[in-house]
C-alpha positions, -999 to +999 in steps of 0.1 A: +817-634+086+809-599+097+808-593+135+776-582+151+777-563+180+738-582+187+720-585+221+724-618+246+681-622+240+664-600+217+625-601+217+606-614+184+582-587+186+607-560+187+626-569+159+594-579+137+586-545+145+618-526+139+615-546+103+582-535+095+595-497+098+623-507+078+599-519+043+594-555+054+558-571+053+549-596+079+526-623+067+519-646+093+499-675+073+527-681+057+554-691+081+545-727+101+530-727+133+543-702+156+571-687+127+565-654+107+575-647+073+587-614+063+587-607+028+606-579+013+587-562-017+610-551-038+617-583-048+590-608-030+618-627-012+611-645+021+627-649+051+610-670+080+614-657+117+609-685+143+598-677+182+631-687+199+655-658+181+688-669+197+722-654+190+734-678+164+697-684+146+695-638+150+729-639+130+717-660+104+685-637+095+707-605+100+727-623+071+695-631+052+679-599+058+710-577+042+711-610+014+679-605+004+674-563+008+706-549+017+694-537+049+720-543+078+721-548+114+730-511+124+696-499+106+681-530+122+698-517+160+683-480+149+650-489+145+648-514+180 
């Protein structure tokens, strides 16, 4: 497992952000209740964010996000 060098609390809105600029699109009908999907379109996969982005839920979707479009956290950290 890779180590992060993340934040203690990172705000949602920020990082939704900082994926946007990064190729993600944000759909927000399709996640449940207060979640967001991001889709990446290269390749239409789907990640879902949830409200509460806590360290160990923030590492999983780092993993997922560089999974799914090879993106990784220090691009993520750039674009904050």
């Amino acid at each position: 497992m890779p180590l992060f060098n993340l934040p203690g609390e990172l705000n949602r809105k920020k990082f939704i952000k900082a994926l946007i600029r990064l190729g993600f699109v944000i759909n927000r009908i399709g996640g449940k209740g207060s979640h967001y999907k991001v889709i990446w379109s290269a390749n239409n996969k789907s990640i879902t964010i949830p409200a509460d982005l806590r360290k160990d839920v923030l590492r999983y979707i780092i993993k997922e996000v560089e999974n799914i479009s090879g993106v990784t956290w220090d691009e993520i950290n750039d674009k904050l």
